[in-house]
C-alpha positions, 0 to 999 in steps of 0.5 A: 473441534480442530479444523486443519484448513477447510479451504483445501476441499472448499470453492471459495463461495463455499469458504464464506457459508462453511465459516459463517456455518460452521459453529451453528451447526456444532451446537444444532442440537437440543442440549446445546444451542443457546444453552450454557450447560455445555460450551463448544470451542471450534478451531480453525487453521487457514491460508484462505483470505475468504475465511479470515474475511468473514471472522469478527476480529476478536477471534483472529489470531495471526502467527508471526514467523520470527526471525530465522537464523540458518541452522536454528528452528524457526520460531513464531509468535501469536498475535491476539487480533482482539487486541489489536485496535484498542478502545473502539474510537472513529478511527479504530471503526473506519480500520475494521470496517475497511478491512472487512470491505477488503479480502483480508489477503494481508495476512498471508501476502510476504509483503503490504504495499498501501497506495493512495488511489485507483490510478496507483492501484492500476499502474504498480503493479506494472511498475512491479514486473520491472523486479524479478524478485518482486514479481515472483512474490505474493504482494498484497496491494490495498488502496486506502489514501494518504488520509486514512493509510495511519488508520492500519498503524496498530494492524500493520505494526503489530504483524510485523509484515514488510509494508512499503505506504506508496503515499502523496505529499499532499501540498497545504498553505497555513495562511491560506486556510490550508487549501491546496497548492503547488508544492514549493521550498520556501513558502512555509507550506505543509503537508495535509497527509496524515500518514506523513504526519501521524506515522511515518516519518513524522513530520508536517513540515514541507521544506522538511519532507523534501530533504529527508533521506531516504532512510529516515523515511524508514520505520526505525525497528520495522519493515516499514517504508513510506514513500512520497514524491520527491524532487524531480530534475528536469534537464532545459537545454544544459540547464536543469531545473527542479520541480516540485510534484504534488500527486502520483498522477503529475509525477509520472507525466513529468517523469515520461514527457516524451513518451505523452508527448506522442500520445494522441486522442487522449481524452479527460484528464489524460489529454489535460496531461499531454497538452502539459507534457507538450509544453516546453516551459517546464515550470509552466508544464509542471503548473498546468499538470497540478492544475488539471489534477486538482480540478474539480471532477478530475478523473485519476481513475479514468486516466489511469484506464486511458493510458493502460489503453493507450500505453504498455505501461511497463515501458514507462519510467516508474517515478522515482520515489516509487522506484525507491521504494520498492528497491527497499522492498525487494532488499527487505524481501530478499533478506526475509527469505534468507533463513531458508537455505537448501543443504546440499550434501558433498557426501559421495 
């Protein structure tokens, strides 16, 4: 049995029983059921996340369109989802059950974009309104960490979907136990992200990951970006000064001190950041910031709240290692869509 995509007649509550339904109601009758005289195969086609939320993976198949080339047919291929993960290990496990805890909107968005927490999850998306071209496509937007982001690596590969990892570097010291610290060159630190150890672009080394060019953080056969915290230069007086930032949220108040200098009656962790953004010792600010963040019970959720109150976001600066990494995105997007051209005839 042929379903051509349900979703067009369903509400979206609805899409979740009728699947879950479907083939128990095909087999309803007493010569079918448990039995296996007869088999039934139900197909379905769908666009609707709802559905493909409620499929075990084992039976999802996704169709990658390939490459178009103007004036040639447009082709795709089918990717087996039951094949994706492999052997059923902790991490193949912690994949599957996080994206049946998501809408499975992946599938069908033009591009991924994987970010380390709430306060990323709230404020990208203003940072994105800035890219006209960005704004006007389908992004699917999933929070899933720095720790876990490595996990998707077999999914994300295999579908070949544009994918920007919005990550954080994630400063360690090795002779200290690997506990957290300030970011610095020079000190022999690491990074404790696994993305940027176990995926892209590779490397654990600290000094290393803050010179690498923007290209070599780029997957070398595959949309795929991942983008960290880069240094920043800060300008005292005529004198600049580089600072090291550890997370997305010390990053953005370094990026836009004026403007969380004038913040008032800011309170948790974001009245910790304007008492930093206020100090005019810039190395001592930058220290105050990475304090306040890596504090037990720091609220990055709760800050990201206050400033969306207290703030238009899009008038802040995006940081600069955001900003990198969707100008990368909206070139892979704007070269994607470049297959469908529109012939327009000079026949009178």
């Amino acid at each position: 049995v042929l379903i051509e995509e349900p979703e067009a007649h369903l509400h979206a509550q609805v899409q979740q029983v009728f699947i879950k339904e479907a083939y128990k109601v095909l087999r309803n009758n007493v010569n079918l059921g448990n039995k296996k005289s007869f088999t039934t195969q139900l197909v379905i086609s769908t666009h609707s996340n709802h559905i493909a939320h409620e499929i075990d993976f084992t039976s999802l198949r996704y169709f990658k369109r390939g490459s178009s080339i103007a004036g040639s047919i447009a082709t795709s291929t089918v990717v087996n989802l039951s094949k994706t993960f492999g052997d059923e290990t902790d991490t193949t496990k912690f994949a599957k059950r996080y994206l049946k805890t998501t809408h499975c909107d992946l599938f069908f968005a033009d591009a991924v974009i994987m970010v380390e927490g709430p306060a990323e999850k709230m404020l990208v998306p203003y940072f994105i309104k800035k890219y006209s071209k960005l704004n006007s496509c389908y992004l699917s937007i999933l929070e899933i960490g720095g720790s876990h982001a490595h996990t998707l690596k077999p999914l994300i590969e295999n579908l070949g979907i544009i994918t920007l990892v919005i990550s954080d570097i994630d400063a360690i010291n090795p002779k200290a136990n690997n506990s957290k610290v300030q970011p610095e060159k020079g000190k022999g630190y690491l990074s404790g992200n696994d993305t940027l150890k176990k995926w892209l672009p590779e490397e654990s080394s600290l000094d290393k990951l803050l010179i690498l060019l923007e290209k070599e953080k780029n997957h070398k056969s595959l949309p795929i970006k991942i983008a960290y915290q880069i240094p920043i230069n800060i300008m005292d007086g005529k004198k600049a000064i580089t600072i090291y930032p550890y997370t997305f949220e010390d990053c953005i108040v370094m990026e836009n001190r004026e403007i969380f200098q004038k913040i008032t009656g800011a309170k948790g962790l974001l009245k910790k950041m304007v008492d930093a953004a206020l100090e005019k010792d810039i190395p001592k600010a930058a220290t105050m910031m990475y304090d306040a963040i890596t504090e037990k019970g720091a609220k990055k959720a709760e800050f990201a709240l206050e400033l969306l109150y207290m703030e238009e976001p899009t008038i802040l600066t995006t940081p600069a290692y955001i900003n990198e990494g969707l100008k990368w995105l909206e070139t892979q997007l704007l070269a994607n869509k470049q297959g469908f051209s529109t012939v327009t005839s000079t026949k009178k």
